[in-house]
FIPA-406717 format. One line per 3 residues: number of its first residue (from 1); their letters; for each residue x, y negated, z negated of C-alpha. Coordinates in Angstrom, 1 decimal, always signed. Last residue first. Layout:
N
NUM	a	X Y Z ~ ...
end
This chain:
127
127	xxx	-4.4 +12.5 -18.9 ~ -5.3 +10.2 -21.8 ~ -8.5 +8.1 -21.4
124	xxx	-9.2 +4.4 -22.2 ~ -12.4 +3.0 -21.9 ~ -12.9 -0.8 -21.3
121	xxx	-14.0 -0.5 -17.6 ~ -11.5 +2.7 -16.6 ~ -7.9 +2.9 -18.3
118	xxx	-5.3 +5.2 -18.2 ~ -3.6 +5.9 -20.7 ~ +0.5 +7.1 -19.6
115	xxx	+2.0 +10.4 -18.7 ~ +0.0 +10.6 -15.9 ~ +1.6 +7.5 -14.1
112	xxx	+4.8 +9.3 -14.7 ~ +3.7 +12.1 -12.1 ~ +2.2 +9.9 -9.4
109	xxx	+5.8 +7.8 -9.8 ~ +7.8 +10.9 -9.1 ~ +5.5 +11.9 -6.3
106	xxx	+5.8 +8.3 -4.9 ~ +9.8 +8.2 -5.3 ~ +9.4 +11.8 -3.6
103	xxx	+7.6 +10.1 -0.7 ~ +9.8 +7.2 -0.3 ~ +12.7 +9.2 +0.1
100	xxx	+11.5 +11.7 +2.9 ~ +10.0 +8.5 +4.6 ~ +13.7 +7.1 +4.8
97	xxx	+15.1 +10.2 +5.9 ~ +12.4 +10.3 +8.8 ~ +13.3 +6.8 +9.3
94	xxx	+16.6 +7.3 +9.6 ~ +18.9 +4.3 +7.7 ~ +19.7 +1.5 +9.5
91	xxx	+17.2 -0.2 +7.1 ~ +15.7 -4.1 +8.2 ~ +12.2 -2.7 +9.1
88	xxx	+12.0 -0.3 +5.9 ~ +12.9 -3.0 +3.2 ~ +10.6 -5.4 +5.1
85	xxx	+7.7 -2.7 +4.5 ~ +9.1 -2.1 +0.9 ~ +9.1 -5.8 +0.7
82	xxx	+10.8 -8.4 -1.8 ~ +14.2 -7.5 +0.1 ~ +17.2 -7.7 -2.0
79	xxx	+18.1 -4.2 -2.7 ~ +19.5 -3.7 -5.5 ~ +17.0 -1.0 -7.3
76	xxx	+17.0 +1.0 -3.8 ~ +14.9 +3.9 -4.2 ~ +13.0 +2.9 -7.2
73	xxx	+12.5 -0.6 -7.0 ~ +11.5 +0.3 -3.6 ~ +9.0 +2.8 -4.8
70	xxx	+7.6 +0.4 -7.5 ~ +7.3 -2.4 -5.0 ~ +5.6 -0.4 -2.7
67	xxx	+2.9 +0.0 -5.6 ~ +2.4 -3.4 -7.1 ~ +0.7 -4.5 -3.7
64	xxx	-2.2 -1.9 -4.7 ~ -3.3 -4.8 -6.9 ~ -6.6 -3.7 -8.9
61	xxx	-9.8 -3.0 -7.2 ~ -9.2 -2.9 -3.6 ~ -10.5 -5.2 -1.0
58	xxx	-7.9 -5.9 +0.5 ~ -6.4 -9.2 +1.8 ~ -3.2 -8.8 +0.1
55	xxx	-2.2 -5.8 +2.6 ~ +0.8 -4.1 +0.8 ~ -0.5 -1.0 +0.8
52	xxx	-1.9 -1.2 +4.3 ~ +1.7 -2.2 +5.4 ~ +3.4 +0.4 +3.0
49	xxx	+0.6 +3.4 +5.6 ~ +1.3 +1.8 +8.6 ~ +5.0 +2.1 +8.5
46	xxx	+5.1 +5.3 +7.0 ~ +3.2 +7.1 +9.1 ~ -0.6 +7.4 +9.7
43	xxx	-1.7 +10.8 +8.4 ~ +1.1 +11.6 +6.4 ~ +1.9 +8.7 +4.7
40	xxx	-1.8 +8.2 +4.3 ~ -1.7 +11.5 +2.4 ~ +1.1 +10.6 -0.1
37	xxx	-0.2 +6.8 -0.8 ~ -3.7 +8.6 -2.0 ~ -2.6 +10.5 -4.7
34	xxx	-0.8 +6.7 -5.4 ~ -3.8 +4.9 -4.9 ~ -6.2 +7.1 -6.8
31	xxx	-3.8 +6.6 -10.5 ~ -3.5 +3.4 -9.4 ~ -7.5 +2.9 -10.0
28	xxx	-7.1 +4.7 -13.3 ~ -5.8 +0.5 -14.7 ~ -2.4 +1.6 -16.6
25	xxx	-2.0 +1.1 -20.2 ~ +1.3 +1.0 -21.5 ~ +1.0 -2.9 -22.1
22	xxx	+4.2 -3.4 -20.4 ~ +2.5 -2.0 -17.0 ~ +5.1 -3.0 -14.6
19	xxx	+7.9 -2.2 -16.8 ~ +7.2 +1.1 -18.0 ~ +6.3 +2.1 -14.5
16	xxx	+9.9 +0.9 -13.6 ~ +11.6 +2.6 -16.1 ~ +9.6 +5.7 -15.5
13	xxx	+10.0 +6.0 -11.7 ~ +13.6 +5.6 -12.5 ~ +13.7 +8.8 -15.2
10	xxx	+11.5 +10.5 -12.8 ~ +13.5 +9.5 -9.5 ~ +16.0 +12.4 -10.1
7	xxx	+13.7 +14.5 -10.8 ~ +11.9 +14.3 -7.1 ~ +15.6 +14.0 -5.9
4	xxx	+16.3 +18.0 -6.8 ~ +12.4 +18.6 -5.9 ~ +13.4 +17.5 -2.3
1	x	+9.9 +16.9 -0.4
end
């Protein structure tokens, strides 16, 4: 983790939570899926893990698709892949470098996320 790029993706990770979730309210399911994005990386590698996320057969709650697209939107905002796991096949960058990146853009989004409401089954809570 680089804290220096960790705040430099704050203000971006902002921007772009800002503009998935216009409302300002953010479902507390995403609030799981990115403490949990972190560990699988981890655990399983990048690849795996961004493919998982971006599954659209899941059986998660609320879109966990929206996520990848955040870090990518984040990491490379003119990139022209729609993908973060087609983003990651198609880089000549390292890999390692490349995992390095997209974990801090998730720790910068984990941390914006908990500036916002979250919402649970009509209830709204601050965190």
């Amino acid at each position: 983790m680089s804290k220096k790029r960790v705040e430099e993706y704050i203000p971006k990770a902002l921007a772009v939570v800002e503009n998935t979730f216009s409302s300002g309210v953010i479902p507390k399911e995403y609030n799981g899926y990115i403490s949990s994005f972190g560990a699988g990386l981890v655990q399983s590698g990048l690849k795996p893990t961004v493919a998982i996320y971006e599954n659209k057969q899941s059986q998660s709650q609320q879109d966990r698709a929206k996520l990848p697209k955040m870090i990518l939107q984040i990491i490379d905002p003119d990139s022209n892949e729609q993908s973060l796991l087609r983003y990651i096949l198609n880089s000549n960058e390292d890999e390692n470098l490349l995992k390095e990146k997209i974990k801090d853009a998730s720790i910068a989004i984990k941390l914006v996320i908990r500036t916002f409401k979250l919402e649970t089954e009509g209830k709204k809570w601050v965190t």
